[in-house]
C-alpha positions in Angstrom: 78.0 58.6 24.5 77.3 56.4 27.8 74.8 53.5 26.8 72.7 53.2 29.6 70.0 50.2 29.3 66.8 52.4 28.1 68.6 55.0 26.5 71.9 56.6 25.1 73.2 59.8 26.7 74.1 62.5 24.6 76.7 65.5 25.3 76.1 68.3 23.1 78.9 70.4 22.4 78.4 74.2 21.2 81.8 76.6 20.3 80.5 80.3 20.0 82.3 82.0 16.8 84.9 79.3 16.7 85.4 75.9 16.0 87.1 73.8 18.9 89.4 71.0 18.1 89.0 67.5 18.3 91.6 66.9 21.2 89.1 69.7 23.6 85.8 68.1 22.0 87.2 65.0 23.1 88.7 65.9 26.4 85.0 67.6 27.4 83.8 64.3 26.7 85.4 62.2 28.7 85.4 64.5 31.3 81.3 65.0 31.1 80.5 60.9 30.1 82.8 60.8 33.7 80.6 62.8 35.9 77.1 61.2 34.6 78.5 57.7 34.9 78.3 58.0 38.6 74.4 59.8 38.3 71.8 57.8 36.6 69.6 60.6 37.1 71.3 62.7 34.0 69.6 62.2 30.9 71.9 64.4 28.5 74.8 67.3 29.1 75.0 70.7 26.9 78.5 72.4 26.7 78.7 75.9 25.2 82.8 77.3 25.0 83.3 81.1 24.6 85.5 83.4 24.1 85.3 86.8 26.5 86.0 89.8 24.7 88.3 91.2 27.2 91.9 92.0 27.3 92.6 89.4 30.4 93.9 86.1 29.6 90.7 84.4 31.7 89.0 85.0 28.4 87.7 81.2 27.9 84.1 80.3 29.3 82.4 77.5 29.6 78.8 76.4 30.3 77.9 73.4 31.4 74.3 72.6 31.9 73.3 69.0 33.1 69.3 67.7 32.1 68.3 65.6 34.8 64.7 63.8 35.3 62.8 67.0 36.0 65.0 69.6 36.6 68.4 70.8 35.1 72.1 72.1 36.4 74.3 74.7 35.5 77.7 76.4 36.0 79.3 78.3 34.3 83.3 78.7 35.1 86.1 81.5 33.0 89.8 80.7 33.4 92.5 81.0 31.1 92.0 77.7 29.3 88.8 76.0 28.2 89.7 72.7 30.3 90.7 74.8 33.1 87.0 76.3 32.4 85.7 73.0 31.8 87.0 71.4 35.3 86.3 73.6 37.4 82.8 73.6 36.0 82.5 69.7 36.2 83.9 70.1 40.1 81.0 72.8 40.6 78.1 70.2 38.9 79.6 67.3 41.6 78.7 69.3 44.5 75.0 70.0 42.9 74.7 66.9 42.0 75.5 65.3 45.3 73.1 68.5 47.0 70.6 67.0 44.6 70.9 63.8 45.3 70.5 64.4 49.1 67.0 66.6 48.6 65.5 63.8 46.7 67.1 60.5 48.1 68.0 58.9 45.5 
């Protein structure tokens, strides 16, 4: 959780018809607390992981959706791992975040 001085920021973390390990919880995390360090504007960050009932090995999705003051973020990135899934995502939220940032000066 990032401590911010009015409130704490949470990132929720959902695993569909699994349970994910520590070590990924963890890793999603840091990688989320990361990104919203630099945005004041994000007020919490949901995470769901799923698995892709295919026969590919880019099976593992992940959904990352960023609640900011007003309006909310989302991408959603498959790759063959979940952190793969979950950087790419991350890189994806940056760019919005930044295009956001732009529209309302902040």
């Amino acid at each position: 959780m990032i401590k911010r001085k009015e409130f704490i920021m949470k990132v929720m973390i959902n695993s569909v018809h699994f349970k994910a390990d520590q070590k990924l919880e963890d890793f999603i995390t840091q990688k989320v607390e990361k990104l919203c360090a630099k945005y004041s504007e994000v007020i919490n960050a949901e995470v769901s992981l799923k698995l892709d009932n295919t026969d590919t090995p880019e099976n593992k999705i992940a959904d990352v959706r960023l609640v900011l003051r007003g309006d909310d973020l989302y991408a959603s990135k498959q790759s063959k791992t979940f952190e793969e899934s979950i950087d790419t995502s991350i890189d994806a939220l940056k760019k919005q975040l930044e295009k956001y940032k732009g529209k309302t000066g902040k």
